[in-house]
C-alpha positions as CSV (number, residue, x, y, z in Angstrom):
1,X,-64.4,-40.2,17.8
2,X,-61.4,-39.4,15.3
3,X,-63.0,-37.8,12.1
4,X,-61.7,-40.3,9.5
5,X,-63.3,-43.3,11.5
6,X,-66.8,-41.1,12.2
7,X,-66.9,-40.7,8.1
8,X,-66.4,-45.0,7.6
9,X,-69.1,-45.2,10.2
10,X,-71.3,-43.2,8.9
11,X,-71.3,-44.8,5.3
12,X,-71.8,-48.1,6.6
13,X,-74.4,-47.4,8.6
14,X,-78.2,-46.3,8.2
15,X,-77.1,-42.4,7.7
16,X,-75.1,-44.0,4.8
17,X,-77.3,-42.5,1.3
18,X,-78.0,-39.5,3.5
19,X,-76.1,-36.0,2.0
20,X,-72.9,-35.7,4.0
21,X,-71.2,-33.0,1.9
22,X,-72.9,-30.7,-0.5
23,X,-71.0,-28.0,-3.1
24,X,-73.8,-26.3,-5.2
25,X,-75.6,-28.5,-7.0
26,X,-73.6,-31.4,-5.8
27,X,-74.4,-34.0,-3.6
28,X,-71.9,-36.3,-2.0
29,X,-73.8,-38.9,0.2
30,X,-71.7,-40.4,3.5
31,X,-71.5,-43.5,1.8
32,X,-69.9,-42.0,-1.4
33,X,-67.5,-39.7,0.9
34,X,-66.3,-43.1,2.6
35,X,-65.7,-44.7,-0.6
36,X,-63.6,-42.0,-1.9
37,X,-61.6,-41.0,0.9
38,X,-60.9,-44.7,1.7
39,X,-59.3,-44.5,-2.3
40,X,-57.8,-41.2,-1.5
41,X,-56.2,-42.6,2.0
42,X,-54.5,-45.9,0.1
43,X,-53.6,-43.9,-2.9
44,X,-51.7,-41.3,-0.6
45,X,-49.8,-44.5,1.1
46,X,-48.5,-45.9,-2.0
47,X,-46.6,-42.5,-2.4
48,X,-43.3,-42.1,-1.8
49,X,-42.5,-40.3,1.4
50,X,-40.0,-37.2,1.3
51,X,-37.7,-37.0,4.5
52,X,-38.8,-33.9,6.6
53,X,-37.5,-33.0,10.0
54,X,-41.1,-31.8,11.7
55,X,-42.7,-35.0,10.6
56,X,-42.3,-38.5,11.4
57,X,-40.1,-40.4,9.1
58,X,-42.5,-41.9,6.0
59,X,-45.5,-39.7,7.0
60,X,-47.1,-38.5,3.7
61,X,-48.5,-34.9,3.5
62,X,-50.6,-34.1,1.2
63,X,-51.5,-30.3,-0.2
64,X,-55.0,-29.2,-1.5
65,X,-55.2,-26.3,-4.0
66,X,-58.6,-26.6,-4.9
67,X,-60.2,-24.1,-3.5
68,X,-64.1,-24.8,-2.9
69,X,-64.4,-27.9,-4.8
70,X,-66.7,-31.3,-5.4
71,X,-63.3,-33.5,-4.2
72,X,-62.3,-31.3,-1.1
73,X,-64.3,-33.8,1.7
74,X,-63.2,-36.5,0.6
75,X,-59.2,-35.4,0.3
76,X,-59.3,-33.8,3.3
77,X,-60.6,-37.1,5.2
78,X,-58.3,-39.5,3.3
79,X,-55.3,-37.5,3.7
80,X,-55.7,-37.0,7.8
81,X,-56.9,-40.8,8.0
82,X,-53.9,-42.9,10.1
83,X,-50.6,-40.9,9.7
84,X,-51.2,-38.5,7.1
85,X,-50.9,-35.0,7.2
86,X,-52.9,-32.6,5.0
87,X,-52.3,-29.1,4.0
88,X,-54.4,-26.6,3.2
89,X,-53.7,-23.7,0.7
90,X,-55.4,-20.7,-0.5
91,X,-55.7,-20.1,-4.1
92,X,-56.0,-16.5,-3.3
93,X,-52.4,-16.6,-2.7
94,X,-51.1,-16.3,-6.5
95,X,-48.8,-18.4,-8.5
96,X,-45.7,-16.6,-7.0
97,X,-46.3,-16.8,-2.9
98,X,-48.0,-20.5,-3.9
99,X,-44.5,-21.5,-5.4
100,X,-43.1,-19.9,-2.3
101,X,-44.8,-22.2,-0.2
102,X,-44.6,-25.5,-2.0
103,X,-40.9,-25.0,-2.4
104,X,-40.7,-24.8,1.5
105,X,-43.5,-27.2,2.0
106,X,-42.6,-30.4,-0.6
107,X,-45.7,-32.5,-0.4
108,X,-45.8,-35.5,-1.7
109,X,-49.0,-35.1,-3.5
110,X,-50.2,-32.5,-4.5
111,X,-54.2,-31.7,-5.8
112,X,-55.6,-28.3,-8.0
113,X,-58.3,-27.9,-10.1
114,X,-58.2,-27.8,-13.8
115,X,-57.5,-23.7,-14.3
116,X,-54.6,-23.2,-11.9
117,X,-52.2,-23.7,-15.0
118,X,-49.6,-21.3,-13.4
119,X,-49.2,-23.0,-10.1
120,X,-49.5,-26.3,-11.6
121,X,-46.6,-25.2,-13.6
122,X,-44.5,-23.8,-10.7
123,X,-45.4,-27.1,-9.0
124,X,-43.4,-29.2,-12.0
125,X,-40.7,-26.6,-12.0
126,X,-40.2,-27.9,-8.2
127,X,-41.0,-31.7,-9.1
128,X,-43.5,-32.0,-7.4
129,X,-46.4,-34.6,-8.4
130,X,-49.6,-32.9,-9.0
131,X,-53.0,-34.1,-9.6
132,X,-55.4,-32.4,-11.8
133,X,-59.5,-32.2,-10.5
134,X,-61.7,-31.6,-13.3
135,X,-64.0,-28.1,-13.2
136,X,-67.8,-28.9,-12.8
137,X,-69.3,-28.5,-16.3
138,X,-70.5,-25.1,-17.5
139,X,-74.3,-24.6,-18.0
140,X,-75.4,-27.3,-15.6
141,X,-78.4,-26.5,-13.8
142,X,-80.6,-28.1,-10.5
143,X,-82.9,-29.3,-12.5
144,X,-80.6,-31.1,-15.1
145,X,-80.7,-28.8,-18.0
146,X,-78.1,-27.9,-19.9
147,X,-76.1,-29.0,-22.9
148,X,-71.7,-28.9,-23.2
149,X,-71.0,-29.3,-27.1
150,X,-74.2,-29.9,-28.2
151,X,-74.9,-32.6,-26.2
152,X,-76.5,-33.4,-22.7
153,X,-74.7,-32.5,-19.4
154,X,-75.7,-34.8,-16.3
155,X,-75.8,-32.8,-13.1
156,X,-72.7,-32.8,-11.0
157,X,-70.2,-34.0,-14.5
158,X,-67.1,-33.0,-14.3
159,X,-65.0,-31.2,-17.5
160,X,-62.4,-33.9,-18.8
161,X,-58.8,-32.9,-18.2
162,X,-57.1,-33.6,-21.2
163,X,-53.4,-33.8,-21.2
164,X,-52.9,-33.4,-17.9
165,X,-52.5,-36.1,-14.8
166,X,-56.2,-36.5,-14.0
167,X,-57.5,-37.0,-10.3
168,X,-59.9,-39.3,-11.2
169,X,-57.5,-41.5,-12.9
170,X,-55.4,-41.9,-10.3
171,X,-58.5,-42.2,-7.9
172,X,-60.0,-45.3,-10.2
173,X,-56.3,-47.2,-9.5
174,X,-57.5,-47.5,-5.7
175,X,-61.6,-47.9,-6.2
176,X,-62.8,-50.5,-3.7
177,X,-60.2,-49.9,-0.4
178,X,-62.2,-50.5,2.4
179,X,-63.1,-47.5,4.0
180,X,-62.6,-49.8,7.8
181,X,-59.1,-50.7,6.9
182,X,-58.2,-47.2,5.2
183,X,-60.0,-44.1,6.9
184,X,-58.7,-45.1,10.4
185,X,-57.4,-43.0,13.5
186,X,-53.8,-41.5,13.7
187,X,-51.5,-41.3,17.0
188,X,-53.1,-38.5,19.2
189,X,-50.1,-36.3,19.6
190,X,-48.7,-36.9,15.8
191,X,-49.2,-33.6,13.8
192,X,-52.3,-33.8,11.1
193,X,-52.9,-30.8,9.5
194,X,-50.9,-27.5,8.1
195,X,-52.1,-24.3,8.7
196,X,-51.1,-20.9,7.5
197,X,-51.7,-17.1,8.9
198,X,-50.5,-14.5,7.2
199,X,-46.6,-13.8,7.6
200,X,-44.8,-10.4,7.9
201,X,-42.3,-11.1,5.3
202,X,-44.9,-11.2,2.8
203,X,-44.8,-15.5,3.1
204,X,-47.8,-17.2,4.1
205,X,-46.5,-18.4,7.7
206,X,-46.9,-22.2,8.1
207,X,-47.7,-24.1,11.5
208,X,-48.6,-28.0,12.3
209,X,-51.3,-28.7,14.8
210,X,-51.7,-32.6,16.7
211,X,-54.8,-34.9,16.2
212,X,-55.3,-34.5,20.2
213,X,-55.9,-30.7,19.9
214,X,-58.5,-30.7,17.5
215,X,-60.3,-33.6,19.2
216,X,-60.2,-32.3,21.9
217,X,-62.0,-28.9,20.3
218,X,-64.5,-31.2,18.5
219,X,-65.3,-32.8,21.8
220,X,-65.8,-29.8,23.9
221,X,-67.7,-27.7,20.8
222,X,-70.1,-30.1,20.6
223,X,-71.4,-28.7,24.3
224,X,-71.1,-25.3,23.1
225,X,-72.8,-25.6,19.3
226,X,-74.9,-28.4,20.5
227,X,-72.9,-30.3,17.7
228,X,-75.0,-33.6,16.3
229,X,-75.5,-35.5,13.1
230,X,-78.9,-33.7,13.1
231,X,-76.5,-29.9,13.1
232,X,-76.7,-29.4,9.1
233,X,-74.3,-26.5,8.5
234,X,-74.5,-24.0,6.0
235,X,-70.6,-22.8,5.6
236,X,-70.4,-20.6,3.0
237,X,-66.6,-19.2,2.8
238,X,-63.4,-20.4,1.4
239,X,-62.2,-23.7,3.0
240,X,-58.7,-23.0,2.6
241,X,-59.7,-20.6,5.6
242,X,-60.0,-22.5,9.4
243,X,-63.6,-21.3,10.0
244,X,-65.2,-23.2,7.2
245,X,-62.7,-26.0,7.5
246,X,-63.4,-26.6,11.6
247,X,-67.2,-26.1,10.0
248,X,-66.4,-29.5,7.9
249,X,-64.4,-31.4,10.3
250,X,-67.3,-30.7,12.7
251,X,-69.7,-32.2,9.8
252,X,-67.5,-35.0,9.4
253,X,-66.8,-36.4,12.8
254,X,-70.5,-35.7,14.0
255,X,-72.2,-37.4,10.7
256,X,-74.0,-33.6,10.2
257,X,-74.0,-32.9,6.4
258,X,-72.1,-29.8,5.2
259,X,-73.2,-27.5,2.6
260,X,-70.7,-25.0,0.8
261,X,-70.8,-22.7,-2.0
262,X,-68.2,-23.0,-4.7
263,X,-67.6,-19.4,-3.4
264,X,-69.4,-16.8,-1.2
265,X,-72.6,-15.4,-2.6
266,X,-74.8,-14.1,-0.7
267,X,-78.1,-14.1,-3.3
268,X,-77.3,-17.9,-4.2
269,X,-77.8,-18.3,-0.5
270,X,-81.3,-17.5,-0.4
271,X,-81.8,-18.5,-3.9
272,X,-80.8,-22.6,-4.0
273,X,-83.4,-25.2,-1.9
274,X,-80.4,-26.7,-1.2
275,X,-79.6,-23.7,1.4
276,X,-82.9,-23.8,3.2
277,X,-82.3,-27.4,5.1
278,X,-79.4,-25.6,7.1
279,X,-79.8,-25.3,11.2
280,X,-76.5,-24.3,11.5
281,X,-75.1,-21.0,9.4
282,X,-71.1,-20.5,10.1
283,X,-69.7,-16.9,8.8
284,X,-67.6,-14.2,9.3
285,X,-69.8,-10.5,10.3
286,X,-69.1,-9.1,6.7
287,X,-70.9,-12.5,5.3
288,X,-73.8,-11.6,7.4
289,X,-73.7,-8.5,5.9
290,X,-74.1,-9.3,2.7
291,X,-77.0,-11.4,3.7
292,X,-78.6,-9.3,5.3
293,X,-78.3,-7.0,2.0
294,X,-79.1,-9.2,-0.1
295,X,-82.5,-10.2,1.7
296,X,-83.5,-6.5,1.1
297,X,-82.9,-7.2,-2.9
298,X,-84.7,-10.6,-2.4
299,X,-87.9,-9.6,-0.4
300,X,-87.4,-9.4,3.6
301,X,-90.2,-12.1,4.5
302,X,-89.5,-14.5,1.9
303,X,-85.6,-14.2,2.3
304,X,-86.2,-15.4,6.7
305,X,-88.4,-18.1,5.4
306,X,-86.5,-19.5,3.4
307,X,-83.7,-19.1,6.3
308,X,-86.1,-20.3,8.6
309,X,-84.6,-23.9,9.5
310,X,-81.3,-22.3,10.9
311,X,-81.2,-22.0,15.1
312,X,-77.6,-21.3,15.6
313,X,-75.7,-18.8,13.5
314,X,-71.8,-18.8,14.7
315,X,-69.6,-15.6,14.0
316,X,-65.9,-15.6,13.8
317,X,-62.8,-13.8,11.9
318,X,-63.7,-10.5,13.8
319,X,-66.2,-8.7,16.2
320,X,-69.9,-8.6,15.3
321,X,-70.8,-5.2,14.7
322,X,-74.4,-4.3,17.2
323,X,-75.4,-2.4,14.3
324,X,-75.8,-5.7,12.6
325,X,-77.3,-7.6,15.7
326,X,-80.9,-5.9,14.5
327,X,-81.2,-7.1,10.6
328,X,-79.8,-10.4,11.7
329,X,-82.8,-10.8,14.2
330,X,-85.2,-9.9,11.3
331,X,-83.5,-12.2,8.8
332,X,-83.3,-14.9,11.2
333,X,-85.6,-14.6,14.4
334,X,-85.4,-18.7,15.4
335,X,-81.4,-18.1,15.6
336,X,-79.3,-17.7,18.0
337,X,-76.2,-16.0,17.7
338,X,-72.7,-17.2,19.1
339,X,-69.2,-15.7,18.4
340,X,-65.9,-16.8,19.5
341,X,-62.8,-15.5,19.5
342,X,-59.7,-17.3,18.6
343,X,-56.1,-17.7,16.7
344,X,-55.2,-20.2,14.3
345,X,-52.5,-20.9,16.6
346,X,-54.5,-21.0,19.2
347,X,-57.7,-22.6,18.7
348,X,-61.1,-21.5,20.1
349,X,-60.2,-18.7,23.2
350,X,-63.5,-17.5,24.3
351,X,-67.2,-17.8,23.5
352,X,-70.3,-15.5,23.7
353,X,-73.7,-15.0,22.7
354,X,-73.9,-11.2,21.1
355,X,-77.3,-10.5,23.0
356,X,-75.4,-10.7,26.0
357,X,-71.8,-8.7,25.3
358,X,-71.1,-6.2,27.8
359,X,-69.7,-3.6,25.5
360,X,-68.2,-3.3,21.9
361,X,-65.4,-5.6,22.1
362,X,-66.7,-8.0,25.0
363,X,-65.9,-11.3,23.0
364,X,-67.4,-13.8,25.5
365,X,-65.7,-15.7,28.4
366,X,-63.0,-18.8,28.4
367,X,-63.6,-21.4,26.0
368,X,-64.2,-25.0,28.2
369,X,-60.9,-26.3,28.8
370,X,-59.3,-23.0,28.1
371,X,-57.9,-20.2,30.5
372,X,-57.1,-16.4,30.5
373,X,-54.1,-14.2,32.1
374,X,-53.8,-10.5,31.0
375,X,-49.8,-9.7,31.7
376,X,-48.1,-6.5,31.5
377,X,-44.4,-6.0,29.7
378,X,-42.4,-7.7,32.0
379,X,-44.5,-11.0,32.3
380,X,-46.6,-10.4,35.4
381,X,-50.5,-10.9,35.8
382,X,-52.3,-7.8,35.8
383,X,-55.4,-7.0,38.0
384,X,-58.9,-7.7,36.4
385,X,-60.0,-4.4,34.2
386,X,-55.9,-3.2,33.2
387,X,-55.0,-3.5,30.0
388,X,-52.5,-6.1,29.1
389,X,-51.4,-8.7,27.0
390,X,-54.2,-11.4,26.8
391,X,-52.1,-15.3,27.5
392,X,-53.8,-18.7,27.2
393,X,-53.9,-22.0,28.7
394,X,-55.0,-24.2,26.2
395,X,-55.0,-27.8,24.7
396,X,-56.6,-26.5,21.7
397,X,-53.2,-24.4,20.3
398,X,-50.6,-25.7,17.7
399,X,-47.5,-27.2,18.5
400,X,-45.4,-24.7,16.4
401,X,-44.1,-23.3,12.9
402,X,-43.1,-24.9,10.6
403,X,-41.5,-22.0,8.8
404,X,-41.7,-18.6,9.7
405,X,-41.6,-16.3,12.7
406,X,-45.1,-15.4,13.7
407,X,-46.8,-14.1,16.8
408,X,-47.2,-17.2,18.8
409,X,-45.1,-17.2,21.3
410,X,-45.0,-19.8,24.5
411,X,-44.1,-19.2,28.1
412,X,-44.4,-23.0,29.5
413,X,-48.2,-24.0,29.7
414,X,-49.4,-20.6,28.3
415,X,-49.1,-19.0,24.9
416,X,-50.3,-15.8,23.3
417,X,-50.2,-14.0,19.7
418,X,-49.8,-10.4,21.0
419,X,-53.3,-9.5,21.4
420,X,-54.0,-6.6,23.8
421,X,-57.2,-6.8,25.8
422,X,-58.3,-7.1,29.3
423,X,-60.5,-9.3,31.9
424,X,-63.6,-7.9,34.0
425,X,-64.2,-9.3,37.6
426,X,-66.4,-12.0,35.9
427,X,-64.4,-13.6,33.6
428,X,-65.6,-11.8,30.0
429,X,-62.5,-10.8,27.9
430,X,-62.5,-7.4,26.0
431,X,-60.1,-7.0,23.1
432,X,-58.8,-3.4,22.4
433,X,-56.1,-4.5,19.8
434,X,-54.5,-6.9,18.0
435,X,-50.9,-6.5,17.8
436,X,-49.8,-5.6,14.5
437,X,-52.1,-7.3,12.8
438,X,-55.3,-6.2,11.0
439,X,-58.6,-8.3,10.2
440,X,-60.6,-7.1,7.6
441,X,-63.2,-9.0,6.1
442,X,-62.6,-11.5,8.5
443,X,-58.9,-12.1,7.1
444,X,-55.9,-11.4,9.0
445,X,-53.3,-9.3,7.4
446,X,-50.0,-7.7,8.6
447,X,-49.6,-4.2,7.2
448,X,-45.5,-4.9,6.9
449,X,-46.5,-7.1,4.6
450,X,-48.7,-5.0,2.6
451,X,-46.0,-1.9,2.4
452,X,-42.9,-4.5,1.5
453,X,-45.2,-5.6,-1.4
454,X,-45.8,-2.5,-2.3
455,X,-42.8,-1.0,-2.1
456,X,-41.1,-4.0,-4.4
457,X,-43.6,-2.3,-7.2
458,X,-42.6,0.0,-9.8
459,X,-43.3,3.3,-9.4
460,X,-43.5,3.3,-5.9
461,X,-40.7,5.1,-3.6
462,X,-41.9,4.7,-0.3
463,X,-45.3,3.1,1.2
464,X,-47.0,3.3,4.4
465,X,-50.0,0.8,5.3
466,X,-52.5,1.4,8.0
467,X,-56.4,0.9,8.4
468,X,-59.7,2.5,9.1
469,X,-63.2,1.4,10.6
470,X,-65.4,0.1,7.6
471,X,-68.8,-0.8,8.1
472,X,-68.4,-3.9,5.9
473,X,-65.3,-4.9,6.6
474,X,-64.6,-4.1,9.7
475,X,-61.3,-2.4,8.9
476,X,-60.5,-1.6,5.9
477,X,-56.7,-0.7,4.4
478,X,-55.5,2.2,3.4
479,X,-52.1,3.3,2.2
480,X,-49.4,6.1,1.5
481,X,-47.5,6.2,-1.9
482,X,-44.9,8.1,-3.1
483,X,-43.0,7.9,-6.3
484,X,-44.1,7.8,-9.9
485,X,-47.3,6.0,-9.3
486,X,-48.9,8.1,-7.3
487,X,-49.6,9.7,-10.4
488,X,-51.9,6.8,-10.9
489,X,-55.7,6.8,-10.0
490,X,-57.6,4.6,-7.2
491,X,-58.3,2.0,-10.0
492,X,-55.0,1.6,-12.1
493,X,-52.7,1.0,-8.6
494,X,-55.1,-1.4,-7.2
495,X,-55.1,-3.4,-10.6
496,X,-51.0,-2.9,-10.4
497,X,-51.3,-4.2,-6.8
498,X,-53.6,-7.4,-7.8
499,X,-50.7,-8.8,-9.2
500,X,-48.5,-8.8,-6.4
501,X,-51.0,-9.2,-3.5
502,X,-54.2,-11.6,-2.7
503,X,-57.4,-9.4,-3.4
504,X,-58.0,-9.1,0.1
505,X,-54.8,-7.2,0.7
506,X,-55.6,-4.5,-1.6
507,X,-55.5,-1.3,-0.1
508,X,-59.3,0.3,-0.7
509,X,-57.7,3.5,-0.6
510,X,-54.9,5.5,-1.8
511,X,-53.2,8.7,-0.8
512,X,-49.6,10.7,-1.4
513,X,-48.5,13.9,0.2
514,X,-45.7,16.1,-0.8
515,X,-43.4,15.3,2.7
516,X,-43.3,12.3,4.7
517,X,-43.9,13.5,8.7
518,X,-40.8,12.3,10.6
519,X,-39.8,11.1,13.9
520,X,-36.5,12.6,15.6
521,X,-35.2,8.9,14.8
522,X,-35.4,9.9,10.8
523,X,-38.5,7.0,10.4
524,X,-41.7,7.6,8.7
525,X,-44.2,9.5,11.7
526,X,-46.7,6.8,11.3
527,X,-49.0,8.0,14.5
528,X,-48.7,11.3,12.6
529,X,-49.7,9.9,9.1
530,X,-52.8,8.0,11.0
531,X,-54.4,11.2,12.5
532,X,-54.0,12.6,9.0
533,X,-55.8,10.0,7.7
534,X,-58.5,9.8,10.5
535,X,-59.0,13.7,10.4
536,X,-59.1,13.8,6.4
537,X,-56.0,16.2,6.7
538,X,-55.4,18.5,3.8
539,X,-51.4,17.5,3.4
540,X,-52.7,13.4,2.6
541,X,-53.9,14.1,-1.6
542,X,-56.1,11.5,-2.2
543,X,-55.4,9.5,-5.4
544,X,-57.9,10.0,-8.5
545,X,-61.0,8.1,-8.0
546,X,-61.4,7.4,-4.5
547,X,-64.8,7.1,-3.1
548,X,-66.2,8.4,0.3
549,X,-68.7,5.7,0.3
């Protein structure tokens, strides 16, 4: 059933004062999420629609900014219901690749919370209409308690917005649509939602994917995850990210209620009753990590009790380390534990359960619906155990960029992203690299993207990018500077780097050297520079301050 028409279902009928989406301490029952969204989806059709040549004419898109917020359900179901498109971005991204985006992207509407003062700035600049979403109110706790200038603060308020174009001013002008007439389905092939992978320019790369592909994944998931409105998911990451947003749309076309955090924490996890209702915990392996971590702060025993409602735990983003496979049994012996391996472009590709991987970077078999080919250079299938490029059949992928030039690429029914793997006799898929593309944390990065950023900083002459194995992480960056900052320590560059680059694109470790190794082409030796790195070579310096932890 199309999500938006699942969500007016579900608040009309008996599951209707039941929590459908939870944020912290608040609570958004199925019936409230149906009233909303219905206001969101009639608001967002009185909008003027801008001319754009990937959509149909007088489609509205709307863009969240919110980050984790208490309006992000109900904005992301009203502005996919019938025709409109939605898109997604990551406040991680900073004022100046956010003004980057919108000036390619021109929604129509556009939503942030109340401190994003610089982009909503950058957003006027472009004329763009933006609605403000008031902050939840400081000093509000589960109980109730809590005062905001003296007086009482009632769990879940939100902080006025003075002087600025207030969501929930704009929301009152549409109170009472019908959530029948408004939060209805949208053409199956018609594009629905914006998505964006990191791009090698140093722009956010932007792609549209169909209603049809992401039914089609809901429909076949709910075989795989045992999807139903009694899965309550735990989904503790950003939203602007695909794993916790598939998490939602999951919630929201199955009747499941949803629980985030405002952002990660792993303590608050074991800490809030709200958490313990969850049969379903979706994370990247670093996430589980933490967890894991943080139940040896919090008391073993009473940290897998209070986790003791969760059967399934799914893992994406990146491989699950075995070394973790052990504390996650402890923490949560009911579970068990799925990963998949996919691409934003792509969709789900395979699926696995970790107690049965057949090596380090086994990452399951086909997805339902879904086939593999490994290729070599010139295009042709290679035998089963070769090394190749890994291609997919799939009704799951997205139908293209909208700006950018990223590593999808399409060869008729099939499609890949450049990852290099290969496929056993039985059908289980092994990764051994990802193009040039990195994932740490669970994040995708390009390193190009990393050194251009770098090297547009003062200070620095030349910059080479690369990564290492992290426990943590996964893989962790490391860079290469030289010019007048490498006079800097660890701390001061990364804090000079912030302001260019999303945290998560931070190198975690700095190095210069006197020569740059080159290649008889005059280029930068980077195969050299990586076994310097990897063998701690005397010629890489490491900056001031850097850690061996």
């Amino acid at each position: 059933m199309p999500m938006a028409q699942s969500v007016a279902r579900a608040g009309a009928g008996p599951l209707g004062d039941e929590p459908a989406f939870v944020l912290g301490d608040h609570v958004q029952s199925h019936r409230e999420l149906a009233a909303r969204a219905a206001a969101v989806a009639a608001g967002l059709r009185s909008v003027p629609a801008l001319s754009r040549t990937w959509l149909p004419s007088g489609t509205r898109l709307l863009a969240i900014g919110t980050g984790n917020h208490r309006v992000f359900a109900e904005l992301f179901t009203g502005a996919t219901a019938g025709d409109g498109v939605c898109a997604v971005l990551d406040p991680q991204w900073g004022t100046e690749r956010t003004r980057a985006v919108l000036d390619r992207l021109r929604p129509d509407l556009l939503v942030l919370s109340a401190g994003q003062k610089g982009t909503r700035e950058a957003a006027g600049e472009l004329g763009i209409r933006t609605l403000t979403a008031g902050d939840f109110a400081p000093g509000v706790y589960a109980d109730g308690s809590g005062v905001r200038g003296g007086e009482p603060v009632t769990p879940g308020e939100v902080t006025p917005v003075d002087g600025l174009s207030s969501y929930e001013t704009w929301l009152a002008e549409w109170a009472g649509a019908d959530p029948a007439g408004h939060l209805v389905p949208g053409d199956d092939l018609a594009p629905f939602l914006v998505g964006f992978t990191s791009g090698s320019t140093g722009l956010p790369t932007a792609f549209h994917r169909s209603r049809r592909s992401w039914r089609i994944s809901l429909a076949e998931g709910r075989k795989v995850w045992g999807m139903d409105e009694g899965q309550r998911t735990l989904a503790p990451g950003p939203l602007a990210h695909g794993l916790s947003l598939y998490a939602l749309a999951e919630c929201l076309e199955s009747g499941a209620a949803f629980h985030g955090l405002p952002s990660f924490d792993a303590p608050a996890i074991l800490r809030e009753p709200s958490t313990a209702w969850a049969r379903r915990l979706i994370v990247v392996p670093t996430m589980l990590t933490a967890l894991c971590s943080a139940a040896a702060d919090f008391g073993a025993q009473e940290a897998a009790r209070h986790l003791a409602s969760v059967r399934t735990v799914v893992s994406g983003g990146a491989k699950l380390p075995q070394r973790l496979l052990g504390p996650v049994a402890a923490l949560l012996p009911r579970a068990r534990v799925l990963e998949y391996y996919g691409a934003s472009e792509l969709g789900f590709v395979t699926v696995g359960s970790s107690g049965h991987a057949t090596g380090p970077r086994d990452v399951g078999t086909a997805f339902p619906g879904v086939s593999l080919e490994v290729r070599d250079a010139q295009g042709a299938p290679v035998p089963p155990g070769t090394t190749g490029t890994v291609h997919v059949r799939t009704p799951l992928r997205c139908d293209g960029y909208v700006w950018g030039e990223g590593s999808f690429r399409q060869d008729g029914e099939w499609a890949t992203v450049g990852d290099i793997g290969q496929l056993t006799e039985d059908g289980h898929l092994h990764l051994t690299g990802r193009g040039g593309m990195v994932i740490t944390g669970g994040l995708n990065v390009y390193p190009s993207e990393v050194e251009n950023a770098l090297s547009r900083l003062e200070g620095i002459e030349t910059a080479l990018v690369t990564s290492v194995p992290d426990d943590y992480l996964g893989q962790a960056l490391v860079a290469v500077v030289t010019g007048a900052a490498a006079g800097l320590g660890q701390s001061a560059l990364r804090e000079l780097c912030a302001a260019a680059l999303p945290r998560y694109q931070v190198p975690r470790r700095f190095y210069t050297l006197a020569t740059w190794p080159l290649t008889s082409s005059g280029k930068v030796a980077r195969g050299r520079i990586e076994e310097w790195i990897a063998h701690e070579d005397a010629r890489l310096v490491p900056l001031p301050g850097l850690s061996r932890e």
